[in-house]
C-alpha positions in Angstrom: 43.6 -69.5 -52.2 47.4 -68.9 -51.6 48.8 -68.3 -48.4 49.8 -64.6 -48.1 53.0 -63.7 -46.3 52.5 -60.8 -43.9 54.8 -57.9 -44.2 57.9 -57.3 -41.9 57.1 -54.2 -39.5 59.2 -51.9 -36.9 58.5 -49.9 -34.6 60.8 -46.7 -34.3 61.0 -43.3 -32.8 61.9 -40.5 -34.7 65.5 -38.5 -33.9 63.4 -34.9 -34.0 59.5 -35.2 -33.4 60.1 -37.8 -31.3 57.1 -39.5 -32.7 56.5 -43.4 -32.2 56.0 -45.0 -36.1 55.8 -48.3 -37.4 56.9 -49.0 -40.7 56.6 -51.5 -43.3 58.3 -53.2 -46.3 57.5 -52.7 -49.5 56.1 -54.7 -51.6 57.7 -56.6 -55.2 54.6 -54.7 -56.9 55.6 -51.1 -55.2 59.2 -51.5 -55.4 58.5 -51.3 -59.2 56.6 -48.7 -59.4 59.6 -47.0 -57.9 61.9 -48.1 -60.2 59.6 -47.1 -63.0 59.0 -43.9 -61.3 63.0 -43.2 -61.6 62.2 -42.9 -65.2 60.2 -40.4 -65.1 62.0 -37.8 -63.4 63.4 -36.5 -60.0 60.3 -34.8 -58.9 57.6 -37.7 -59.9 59.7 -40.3 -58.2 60.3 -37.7 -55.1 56.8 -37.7 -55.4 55.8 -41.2 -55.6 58.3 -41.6 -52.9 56.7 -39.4 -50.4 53.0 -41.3 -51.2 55.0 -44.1 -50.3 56.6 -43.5 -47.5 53.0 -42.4 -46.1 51.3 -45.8 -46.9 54.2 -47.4 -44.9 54.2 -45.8 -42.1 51.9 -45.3 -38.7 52.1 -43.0 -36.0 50.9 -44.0 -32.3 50.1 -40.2 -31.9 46.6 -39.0 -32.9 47.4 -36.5 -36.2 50.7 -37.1 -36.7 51.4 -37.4 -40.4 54.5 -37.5 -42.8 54.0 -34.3 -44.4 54.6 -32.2 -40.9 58.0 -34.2 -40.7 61.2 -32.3 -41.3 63.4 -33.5 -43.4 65.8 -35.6 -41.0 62.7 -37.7 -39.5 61.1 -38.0 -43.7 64.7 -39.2 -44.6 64.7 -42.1 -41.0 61.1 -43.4 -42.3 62.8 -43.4 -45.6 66.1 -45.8 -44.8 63.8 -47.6 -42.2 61.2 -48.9 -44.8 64.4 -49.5 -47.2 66.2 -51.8 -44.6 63.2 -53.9 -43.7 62.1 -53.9 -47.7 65.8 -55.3 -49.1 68.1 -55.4 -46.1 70.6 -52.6 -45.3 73.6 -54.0 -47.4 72.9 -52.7 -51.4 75.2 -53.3 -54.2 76.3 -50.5 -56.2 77.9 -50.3 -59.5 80.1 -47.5 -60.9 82.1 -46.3 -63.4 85.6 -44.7 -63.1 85.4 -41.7 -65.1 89.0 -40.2 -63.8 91.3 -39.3 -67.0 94.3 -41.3 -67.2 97.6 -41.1 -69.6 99.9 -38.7 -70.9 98.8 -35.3 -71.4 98.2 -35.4 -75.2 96.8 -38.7 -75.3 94.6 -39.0 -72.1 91.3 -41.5 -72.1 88.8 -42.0 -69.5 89.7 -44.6 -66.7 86.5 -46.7 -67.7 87.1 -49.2 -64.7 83.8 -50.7 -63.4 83.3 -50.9 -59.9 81.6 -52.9 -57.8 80.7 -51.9 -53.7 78.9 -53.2 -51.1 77.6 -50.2 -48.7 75.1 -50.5 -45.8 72.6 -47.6 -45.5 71.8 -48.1 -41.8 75.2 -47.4 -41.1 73.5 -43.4 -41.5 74.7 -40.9 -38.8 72.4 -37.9 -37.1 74.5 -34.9 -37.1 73.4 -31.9 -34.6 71.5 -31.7 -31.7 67.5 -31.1 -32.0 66.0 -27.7 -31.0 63.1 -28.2 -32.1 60.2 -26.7 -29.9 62.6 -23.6 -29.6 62.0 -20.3 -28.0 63.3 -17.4 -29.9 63.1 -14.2 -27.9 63.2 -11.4 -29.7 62.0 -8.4 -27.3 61.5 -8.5 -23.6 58.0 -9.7 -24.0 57.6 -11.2 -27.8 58.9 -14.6 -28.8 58.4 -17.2 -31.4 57.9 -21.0 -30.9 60.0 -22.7 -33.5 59.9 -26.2 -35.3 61.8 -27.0 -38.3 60.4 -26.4 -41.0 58.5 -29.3 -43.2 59.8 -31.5 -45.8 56.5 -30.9 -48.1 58.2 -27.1 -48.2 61.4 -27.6 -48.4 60.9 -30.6 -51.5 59.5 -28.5 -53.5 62.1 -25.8 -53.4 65.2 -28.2 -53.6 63.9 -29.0 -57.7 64.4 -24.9 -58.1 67.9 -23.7 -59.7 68.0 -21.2 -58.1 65.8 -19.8 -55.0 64.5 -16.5 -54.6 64.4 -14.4 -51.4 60.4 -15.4 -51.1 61.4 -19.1 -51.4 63.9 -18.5 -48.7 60.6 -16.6 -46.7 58.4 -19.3 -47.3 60.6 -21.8 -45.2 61.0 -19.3 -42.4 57.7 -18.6 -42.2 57.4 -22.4 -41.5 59.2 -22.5 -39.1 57.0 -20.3 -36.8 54.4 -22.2 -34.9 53.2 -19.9 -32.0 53.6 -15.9 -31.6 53.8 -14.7 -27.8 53.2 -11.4 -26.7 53.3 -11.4 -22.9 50.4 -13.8 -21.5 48.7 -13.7 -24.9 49.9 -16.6 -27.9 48.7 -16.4 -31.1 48.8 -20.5 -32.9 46.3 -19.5 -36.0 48.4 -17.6 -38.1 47.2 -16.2 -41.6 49.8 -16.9 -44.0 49.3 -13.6 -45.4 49.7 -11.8 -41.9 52.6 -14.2 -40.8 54.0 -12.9 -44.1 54.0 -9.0 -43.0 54.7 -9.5 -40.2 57.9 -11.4 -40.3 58.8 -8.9 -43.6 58.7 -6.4 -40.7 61.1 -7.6 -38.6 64.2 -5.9 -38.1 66.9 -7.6 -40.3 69.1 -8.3 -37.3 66.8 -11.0 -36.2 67.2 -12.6 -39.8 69.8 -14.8 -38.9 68.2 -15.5 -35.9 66.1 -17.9 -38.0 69.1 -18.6 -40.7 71.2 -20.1 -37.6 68.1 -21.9 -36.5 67.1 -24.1 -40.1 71.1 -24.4 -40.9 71.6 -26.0 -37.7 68.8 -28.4 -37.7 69.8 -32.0 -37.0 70.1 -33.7 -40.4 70.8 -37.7 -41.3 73.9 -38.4 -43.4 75.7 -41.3 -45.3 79.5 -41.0 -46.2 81.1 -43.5 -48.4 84.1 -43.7 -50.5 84.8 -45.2 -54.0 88.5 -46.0 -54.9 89.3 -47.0 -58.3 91.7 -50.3 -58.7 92.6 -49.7 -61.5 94.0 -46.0 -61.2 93.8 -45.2 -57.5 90.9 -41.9 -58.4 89.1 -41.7 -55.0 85.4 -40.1 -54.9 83.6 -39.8 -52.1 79.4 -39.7 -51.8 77.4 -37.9 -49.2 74.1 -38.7 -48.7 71.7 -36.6 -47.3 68.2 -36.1 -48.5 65.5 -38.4 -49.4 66.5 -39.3 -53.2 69.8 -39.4 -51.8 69.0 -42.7 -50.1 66.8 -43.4 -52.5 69.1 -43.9 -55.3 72.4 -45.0 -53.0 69.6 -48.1 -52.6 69.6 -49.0 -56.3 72.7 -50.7 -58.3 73.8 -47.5 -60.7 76.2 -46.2 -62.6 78.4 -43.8 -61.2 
């Protein structure tokens, strides 16, 4: 029998939940399945992604599991399993598609080129209130927590979201209902629903404020042409984001 190698691992704790996770490489066989998942679509590899991303990781808490995560701590998991799987540093390839030359003659640029970036180099921009306390009367409040990437994943394949879309990740938001000395945690979807539609609309952007200002991991990177000086500049931010700032591509 061959020897088998055992799989790097690392424990973190999560910028939001502040959960305690270990996570593990990948594997040659997963990695491509990935890369045949890319093939396939946005929302299959988001997908297979996700699954992954699941298998890899484990929580010290009791319960914890990727799909309660918001975004910020799915996307940490994410560029944690990446880093330990093929090291920080990937190589990316792109294409300079600037137009170049006179006015009534100009071509595309065409230069390929070559960059190094490293994806650990991420930044976590905004301060976490998750847990929050939204008064909105002298004896009703709302316990908030940001709202799940299994909603919000979904949504982001959409061209163009609805007000009920936009609902459906407020509702989420809302963990616990207080009325004086009584909380309410078990909330139908269906009463959450009319009871939030209820509300009056000044305490709308109440939650607006609260999921546009939730703490969210980001990669800037520039790509300068040296051939025609064009500058572009890349701002990762969400899972496939990382994802495919990972791979060597065409850009």
């Amino acid at each position: 029998m061959l020897p088998k190698i055992l799989p790097l691992l690392k424990e973190i704790e999560l910028p939001v939940s502040k959960l305690h996770a270990t996570v593990q490489a990948f594997t040659v066989k997963e990695e491509k399945n990935l890369l045949l998942s890319k093939d396939l679509g946005d929302m299959i590899l988001e997908n297979s992604l996700l699954k992954l991303i699941e298998l890899k990781t484990t929580f010290k808490e009791e319960g914890a599991k990727v799909d309660d995560l918001c975004i910020c701590d799915v996307v940490v998991l994410l560029v944690e399993i990446l880093s330990l799987s093929k090291t920080s540093k990937q190589d990316l390839a792109f294409r300079c598609t600037n137009m170049v030359g006179p006015k009534d003659n100009q071509h595309e640029c065409g230069t390929r080129i070559a960059l190094t970036i490293d994806i650990s180099d991420y930044k976590i921009i905004g301060e976490s209130e998750d847990g929050k306390i939204l008064q909105l009367t002298d004896n009703i409040g709302v316990e908030l927590h940001y709202p799940r990437y299994s909603v919000i994943a979904p949504l982001q394949a959409k061209e163009k979201l609805d007000e009920e879309d936009y609902i459906d990740v407020y509702m989420d938001c809302i963990k616990a209902i207080y009325e004086g000395d009584e909380m309410h945690t078990d909330l139908n979807k269906d009463e959450l629903r009319e009871w939030f539609n209820e509300l009056p609309g000044e305490y709308l952007k109440m939650f607006i404020d609260f999921v546009e200002k939730m703490p969210s991991v980001v990669l800037d990177y520039d790509v300068v042409c040296p051939t025609c000086g064009n500058k572009r500049s890349f701002h990762a931010v969400n899972v496939m984001d990382f994802f495919t700032s990972s791979m060597e591509r065409n850009g």
